[in-house]
Legacy VTK file of the C-alpha trace (Angstrom):
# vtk DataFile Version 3.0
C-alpha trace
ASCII
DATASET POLYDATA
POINTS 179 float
-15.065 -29.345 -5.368
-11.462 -28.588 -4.906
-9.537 -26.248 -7.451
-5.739 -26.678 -7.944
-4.389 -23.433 -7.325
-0.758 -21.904 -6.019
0.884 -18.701 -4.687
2.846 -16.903 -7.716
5.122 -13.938 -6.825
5.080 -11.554 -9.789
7.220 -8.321 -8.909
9.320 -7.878 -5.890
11.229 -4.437 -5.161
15.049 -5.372 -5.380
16.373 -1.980 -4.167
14.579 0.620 -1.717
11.844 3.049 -3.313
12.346 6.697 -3.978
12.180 9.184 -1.025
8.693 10.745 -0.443
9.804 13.662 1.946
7.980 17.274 2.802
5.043 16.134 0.128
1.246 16.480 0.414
0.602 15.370 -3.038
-0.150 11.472 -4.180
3.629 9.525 -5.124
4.418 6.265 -5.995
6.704 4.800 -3.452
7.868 1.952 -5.849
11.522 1.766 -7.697
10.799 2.332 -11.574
11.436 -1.603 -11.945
9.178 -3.064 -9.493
6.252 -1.343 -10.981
4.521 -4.722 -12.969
2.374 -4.429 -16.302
-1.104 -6.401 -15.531
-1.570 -8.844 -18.416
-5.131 -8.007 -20.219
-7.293 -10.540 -18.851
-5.472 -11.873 -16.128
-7.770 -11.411 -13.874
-10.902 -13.628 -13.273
-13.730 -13.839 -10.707
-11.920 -14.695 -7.380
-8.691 -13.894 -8.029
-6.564 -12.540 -5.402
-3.322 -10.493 -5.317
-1.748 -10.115 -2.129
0.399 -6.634 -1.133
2.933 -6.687 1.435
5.458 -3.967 1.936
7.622 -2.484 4.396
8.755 1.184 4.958
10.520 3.410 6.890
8.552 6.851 8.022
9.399 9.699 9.786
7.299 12.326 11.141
6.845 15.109 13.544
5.784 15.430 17.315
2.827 18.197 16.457
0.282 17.940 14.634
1.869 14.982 12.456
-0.962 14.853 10.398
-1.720 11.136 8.302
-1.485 8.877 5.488
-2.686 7.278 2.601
-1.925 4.471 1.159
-3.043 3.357 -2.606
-3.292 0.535 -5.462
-3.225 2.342 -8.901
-4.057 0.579 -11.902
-3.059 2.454 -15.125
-4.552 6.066 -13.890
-6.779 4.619 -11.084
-6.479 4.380 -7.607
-8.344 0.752 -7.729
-7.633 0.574 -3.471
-7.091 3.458 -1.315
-6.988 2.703 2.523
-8.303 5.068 4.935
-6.755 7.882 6.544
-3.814 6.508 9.325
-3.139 8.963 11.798
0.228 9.219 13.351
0.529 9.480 17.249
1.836 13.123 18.373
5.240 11.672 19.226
8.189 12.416 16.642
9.540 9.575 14.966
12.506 9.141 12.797
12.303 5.896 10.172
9.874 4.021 11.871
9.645 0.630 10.805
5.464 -0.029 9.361
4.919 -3.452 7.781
1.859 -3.338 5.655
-0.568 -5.960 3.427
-2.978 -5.468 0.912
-5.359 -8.105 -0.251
-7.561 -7.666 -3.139
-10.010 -9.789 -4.469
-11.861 -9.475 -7.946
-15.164 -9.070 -7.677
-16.328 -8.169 -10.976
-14.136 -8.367 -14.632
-14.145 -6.633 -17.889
-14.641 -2.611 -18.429
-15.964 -2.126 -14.878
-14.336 -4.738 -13.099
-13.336 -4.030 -9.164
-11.824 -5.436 -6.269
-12.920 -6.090 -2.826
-10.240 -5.004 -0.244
-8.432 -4.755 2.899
-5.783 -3.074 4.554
-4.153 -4.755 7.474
-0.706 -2.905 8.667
1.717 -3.075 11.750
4.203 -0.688 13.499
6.155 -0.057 16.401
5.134 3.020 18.278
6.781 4.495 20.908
4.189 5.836 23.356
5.525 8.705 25.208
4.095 8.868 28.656
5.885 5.387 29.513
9.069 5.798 27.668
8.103 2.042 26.436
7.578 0.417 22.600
4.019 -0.713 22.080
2.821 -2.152 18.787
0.269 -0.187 16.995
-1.835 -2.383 14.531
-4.880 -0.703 12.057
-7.147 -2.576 9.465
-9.762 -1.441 7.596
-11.933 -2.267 4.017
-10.537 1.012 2.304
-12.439 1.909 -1.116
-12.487 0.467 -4.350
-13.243 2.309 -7.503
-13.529 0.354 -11.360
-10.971 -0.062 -13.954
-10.840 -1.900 -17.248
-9.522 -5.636 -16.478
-9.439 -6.232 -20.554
-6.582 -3.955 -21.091
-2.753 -4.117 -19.484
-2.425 -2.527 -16.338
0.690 -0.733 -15.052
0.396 -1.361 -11.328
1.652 1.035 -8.861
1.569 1.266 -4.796
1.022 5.265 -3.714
1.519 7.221 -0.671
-0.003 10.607 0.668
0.747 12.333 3.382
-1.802 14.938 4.484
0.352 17.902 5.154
4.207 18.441 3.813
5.756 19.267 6.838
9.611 18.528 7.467
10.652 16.083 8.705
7.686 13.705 7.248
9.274 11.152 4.716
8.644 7.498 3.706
10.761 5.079 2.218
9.928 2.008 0.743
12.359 -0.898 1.780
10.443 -4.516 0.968
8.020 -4.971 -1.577
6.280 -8.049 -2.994
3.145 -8.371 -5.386
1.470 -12.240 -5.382
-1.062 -13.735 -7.422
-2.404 -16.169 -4.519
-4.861 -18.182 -6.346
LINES 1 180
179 0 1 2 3 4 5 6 7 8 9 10 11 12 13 14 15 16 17 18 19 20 21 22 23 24 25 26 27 28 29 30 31 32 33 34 35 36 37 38 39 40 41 42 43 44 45 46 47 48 49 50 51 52 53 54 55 56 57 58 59 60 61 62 63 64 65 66 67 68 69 70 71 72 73 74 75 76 77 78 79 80 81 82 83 84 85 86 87 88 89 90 91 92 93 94 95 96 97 98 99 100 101 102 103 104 105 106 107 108 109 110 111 112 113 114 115 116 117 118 119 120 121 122 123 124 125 126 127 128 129 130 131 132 133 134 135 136 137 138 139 140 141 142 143 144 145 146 147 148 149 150 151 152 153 154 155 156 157 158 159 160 161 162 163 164 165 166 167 168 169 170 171 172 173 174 175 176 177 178
């Protein structure tokens, strides 16, 4: 049985995010006015809503540490992605290209997402003085919020240690509704 259904952008980011630089603790990486207010009960069974962002990062050649990347709901990180380790080769605002897909599993107080992380960046690998493409995907974790009440949504970043110069800047950001 077929359903009509489309592809709905909701928020986009029309300027670059804030810069996350030196910082170990959880940020939002999102300009104030693409952060988008969830409707109470817009989500059903099924529903999907598709993440896909760009950013610059920067990091150092030793011990560079990792990220984390997050979906917060309200208070909740609904989607965190596991930890990404950077390769022990400094990099100044290397281009990443990430997508988050979400799919609502369960609704009302406890509802939850199934997830995935899927992201893409240029590396440079140091022993051949060539560019190589580095891609990672993984499930991440989910955790519950309350899909009957209006959710602020927000896309977070954590690095694991604050050491200069590690930074991230957002630079493209759109939030779909794909079914």
């Amino acid at each position: 049985m077929s359903v009509q259904s489309w592809c709905q952008a909701l928020i986009t980011a029309e300027v670059a995010g804030p810069l996350l630089s030196d910082s170990a603790v959880e940020t939002s990486i999102l300009p104030a006015e693409a952060k988008l207010t969830l409707p109470a009960n817009f989500l059903s069974i099924g529903s999907t809503l598709r993440f896909t962002f760009a950013v610059q990062v920067s990091n150092v050649a030793v011990a560079p540490g990792t990220f984390i990347v997050a979906v917060r709901f309200g208070a909740t990180d609904v989607f965190t992605t596991g930890a990404a380790t950077f390769q022990n080769v400094a990099n100044t605002n290397l281009p990443l290209w990430a997508k988050i897909v979400l799919t609502c599993r369960a609704i009302g107080a406890a509802a939850s997402f199934q997830g995935i992380y899927l992201s893409y960046s240029k590396n440079k690998v140091a022993s051949a003085g060539s560019n190589s493409v580095g891609v990672a995907c993984n499930a991440g974790t989910t955790a519950t919020f309350d899909s009957t009440a209006a959710q602020v949504i927000d896309l977070m970043w954590t690095f694991s240690a604050s050491t200069d110069p590690t930074n991230v800047t957002l630079q493209q950001y759109v939030l779909e509704s794909v079914n």
